[in-house]
N, C-alpha and C positions, 0 to 999 in steps of 0.2 A: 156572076163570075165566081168560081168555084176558088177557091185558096189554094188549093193544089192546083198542081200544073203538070206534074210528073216529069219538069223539065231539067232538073236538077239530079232525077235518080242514078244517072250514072256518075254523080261526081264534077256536073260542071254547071256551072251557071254565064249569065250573060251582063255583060255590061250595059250603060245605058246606049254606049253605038251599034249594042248589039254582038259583038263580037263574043263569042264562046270562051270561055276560059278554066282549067280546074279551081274548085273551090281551096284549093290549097295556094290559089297564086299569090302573091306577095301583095297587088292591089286586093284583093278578096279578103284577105286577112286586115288588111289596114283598115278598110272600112268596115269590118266587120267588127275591129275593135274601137271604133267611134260609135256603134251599135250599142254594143257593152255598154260603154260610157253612160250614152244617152239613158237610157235603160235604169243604169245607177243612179244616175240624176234622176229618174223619173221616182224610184224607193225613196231617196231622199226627200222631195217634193213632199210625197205621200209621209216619212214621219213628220215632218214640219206642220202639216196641216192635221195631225192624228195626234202630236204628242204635248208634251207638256205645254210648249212655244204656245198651242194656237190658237190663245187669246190676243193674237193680233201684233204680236210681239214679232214676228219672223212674214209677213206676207212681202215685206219687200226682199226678203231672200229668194219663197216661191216665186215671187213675179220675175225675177232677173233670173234664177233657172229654168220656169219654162220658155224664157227667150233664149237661154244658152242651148237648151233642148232643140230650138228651132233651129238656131247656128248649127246648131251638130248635123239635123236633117240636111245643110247647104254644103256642110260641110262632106258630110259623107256622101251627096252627089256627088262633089265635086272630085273626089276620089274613085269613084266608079266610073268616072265619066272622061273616058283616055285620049277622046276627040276634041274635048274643052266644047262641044257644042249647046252644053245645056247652062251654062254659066255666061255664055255669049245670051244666051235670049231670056232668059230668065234671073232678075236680078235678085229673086231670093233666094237661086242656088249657088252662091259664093259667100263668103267671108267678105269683109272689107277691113279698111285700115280705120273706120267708125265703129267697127264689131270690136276690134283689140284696143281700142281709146275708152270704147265705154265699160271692160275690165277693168281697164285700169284706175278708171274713177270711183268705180266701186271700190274695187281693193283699196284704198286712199281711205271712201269714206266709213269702212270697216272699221280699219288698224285704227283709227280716229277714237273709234267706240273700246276699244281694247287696251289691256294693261302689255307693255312691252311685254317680247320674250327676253329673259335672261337665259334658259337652256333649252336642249331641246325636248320637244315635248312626244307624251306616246298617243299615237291616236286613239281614240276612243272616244270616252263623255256618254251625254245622252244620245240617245238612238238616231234623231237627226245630225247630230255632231260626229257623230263614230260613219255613219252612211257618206258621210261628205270626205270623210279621211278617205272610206275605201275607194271610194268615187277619184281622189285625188289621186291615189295610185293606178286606177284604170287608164285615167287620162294619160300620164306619164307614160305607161304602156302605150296606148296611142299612138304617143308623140315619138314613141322612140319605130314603129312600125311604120310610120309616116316619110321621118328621117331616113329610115335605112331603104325603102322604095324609091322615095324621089334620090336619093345616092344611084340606086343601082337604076333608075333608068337617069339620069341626070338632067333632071328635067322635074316642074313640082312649084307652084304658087310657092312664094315662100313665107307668107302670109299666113300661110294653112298650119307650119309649124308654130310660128310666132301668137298665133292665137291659141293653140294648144299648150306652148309653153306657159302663155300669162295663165288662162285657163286653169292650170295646177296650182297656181298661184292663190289664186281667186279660190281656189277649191278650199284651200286651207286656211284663208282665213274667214269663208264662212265655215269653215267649220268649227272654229276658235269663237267667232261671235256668236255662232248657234250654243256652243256650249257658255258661253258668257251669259248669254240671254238665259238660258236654262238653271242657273245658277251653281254648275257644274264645273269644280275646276279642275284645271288640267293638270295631266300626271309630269312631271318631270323624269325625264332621263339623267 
C-alpha cells in the first residue's frame, strides 16, 4: 500500500464513516490539532530518553506519555469519527472516565515530588521540561478547537474535553518535575 493516495489533492479528505469533507472543516482541524499534540508529546518522550534525565530518573514520565500518546490516537478517532461507530466496537478508540482518573493520580503524585509554586512560572528549563511547556500549550489549543466544534454542532463526548482539560494539567507539572529532576530551576515571573 503506497502512502499516497492522491485523495486528498483537492482539498478534502474523508472521515472514518467515510463521508467527504474540506480539510479546513472544523472536525479536521480539531483532530488535526490532537495530531500536533501527539507529535509534541512524542519530541518530549524522545528528550526524556536522550537528555540529561535518562539515567533512569524520568522513565516513568515516558511510560505515562507514550500511554497518553495512545489516548490521543482514541482520542483523535473519536473525533474523526461523526457516526460514533468505531468507539461503539472498539474499546480502545475512546477515552474513558479511567483515562481522566489515571491523570489525575499522576498529577497528585507529581505536585507530591515538587516545591509549591509561589508565582507564576515561564516555561522553559531543560529540553524535556521546555518540550512539555510547548506541548502544554498545544493541548490547550486542542481543547479550545474541541470546545468550540462540539458548540457548534451541539453534540460531543464530554469526556473528550475534560481529559484534554486535566491533560494540560498534567502537561505542566511534568513539566516542572522534569525540570526538578534535571536540577533546573524555574524562572519566575
Amino acid at each position: 500500500m503506497k502512502i499516497y493516495t492522491k485523495g486528498g489533492d483537492a482539498g478534502e479528505t474523508s472521515l472514518f464513516d467515510n463521508t467527504r469533507v474540506s480539510k479546513a472543516n472544523p472536525r479536521v482541524d480539531a483532530y488535526g490539532e490532537v495530531d500536533e499534540l501527539n507529535a509534541s508529546l512524542g519530541l518530549a518522550r524522545a528528550s526524556l530518553a536522550q537528555g540529561e534525565l535518562s539515567a533512569g530518573r524520568t522513565a516513568d514520565l515516558g511510560a505515562e506519555l507514550a500511554q497518553i500518546q495512545k489516548d490521543l490516537f482514541a482520542l483523535g478517532a473519536e473525533l474523526a469519527d461523526p457516526s460514533h461507530r468505531i468507539a461503539e466496537r472498539v474499546s480502545k478508540a475512546r477515552v474513558t472516565d479511567a483515562d481522566v482518573e489515571r491523570l489525575e493520580r499522576t498529577i497528585d503524585r507529581l505536585e507530591a515530588e515538587l516545591p509549591p509554586l509561589q508565582r507564576f512560572i515561564l516555561p522553559g528549563g531543560a529540553p524535556a521540561g521546555a518540550g512539555l511547556h510547548l506541548a502544554r500549550t498545544i493541548c490547550r489549543r486542542a481543547e479550545r478547537r474541541v470546545v468550540q466544534l462540539f458548540s457548534d454542532l451541539g453534540d460531543g463526548d464530554p469526556r473528550v474535553v475534560i481529559y484534554l482539560n486535566r491533560l494540560s494539567d498534567l502537561l505542566f507539572v511534568m513539566a516542572r518535575a522534569a525540570n526538578h529532576r534535571a536540577g533546573v530551576p524555574e524562572t519566575e515571573w
